[in-house]
N, C-alpha and C positions, 0 to 999 in steps of 0.2 A: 556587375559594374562595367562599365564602358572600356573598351581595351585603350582609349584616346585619352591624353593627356591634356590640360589647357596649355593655352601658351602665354606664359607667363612675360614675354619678350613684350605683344600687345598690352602688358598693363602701363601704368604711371609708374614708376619706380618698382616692377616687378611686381603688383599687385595688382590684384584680381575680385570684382567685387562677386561675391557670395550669397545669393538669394536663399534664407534659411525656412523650407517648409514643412509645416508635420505629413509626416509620410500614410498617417491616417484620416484625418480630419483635412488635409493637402491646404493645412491655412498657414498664411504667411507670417512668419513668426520675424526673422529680422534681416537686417544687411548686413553682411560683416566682410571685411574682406582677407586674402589668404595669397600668400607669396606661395614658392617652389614649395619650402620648409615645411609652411601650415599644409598644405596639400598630402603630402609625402605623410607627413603622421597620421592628417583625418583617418585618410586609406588606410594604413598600418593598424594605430589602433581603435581605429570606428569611433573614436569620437570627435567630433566637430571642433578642428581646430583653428583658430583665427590670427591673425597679426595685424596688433592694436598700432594702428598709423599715432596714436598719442603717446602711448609708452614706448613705442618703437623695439618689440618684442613680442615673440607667440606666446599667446595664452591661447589656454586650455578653456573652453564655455564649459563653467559649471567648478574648475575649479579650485574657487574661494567659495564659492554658494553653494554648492551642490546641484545644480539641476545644471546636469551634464545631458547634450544630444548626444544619441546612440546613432550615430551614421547607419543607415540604411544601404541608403546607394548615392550617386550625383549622375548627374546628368550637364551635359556641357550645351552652348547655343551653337548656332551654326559657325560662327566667326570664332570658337573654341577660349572665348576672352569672356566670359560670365559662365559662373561654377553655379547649379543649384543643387545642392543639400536638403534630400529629404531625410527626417530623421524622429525619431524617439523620442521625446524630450522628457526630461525628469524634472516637473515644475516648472513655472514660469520663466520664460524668455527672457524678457525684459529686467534689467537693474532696479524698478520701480515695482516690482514685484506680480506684474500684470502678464498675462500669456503670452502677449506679441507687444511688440513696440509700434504698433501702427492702432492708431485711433481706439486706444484704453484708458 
């Protein structure tokens, strides 16, 4: 994993959005975005953690459903203000029970 951190200063309200890919099939499963906090655990305990700008709290992907991402690795953009997550995933991405949340 990258020894560089994002900069969480560059986001809206200290958030960072989160481009979430399979690390195998490298298909774009969803957006999510992730403060200092979300960040700090993903890395910690590899799985892909988010903070929901609606409940205004980190959750965990996967768990109330169980299809948790298995962090892989991330990778940061040049401007270190967009996180992408490649990852493992344990069943369907999407709330609607579909792989990705993009055109299912």
């Amino acid at each position: 994993m990258p020894s560089q951190k994002p900069d969480f200063k560059r986001g809206q309200h200290g958030l960072l959005p989160a481009i979430i890919q399979d690390a195998t099939t490298l298909q774009v499963l969803m957006l999510g975005y992730v403060n200092a906090e979300a960040f700090d655990l993903s890395i910690n305990t590899k799985k892909a953690t988010f903070y929901s700008r609606s409940r205004q709290e980190i959750w965990i992907k996967g768990e109330t459903s169980g299809n948790y991402f298995d962090l892989v690795e991330y990778k940061l953009d040049c401007d270190q203000d967009t996180i992408l997550f490649l990852v493992n995933p344990h069943g369907p991405a999407c709330h609607r029970g579909t792989t990705t949340c993009f055109d299912e």
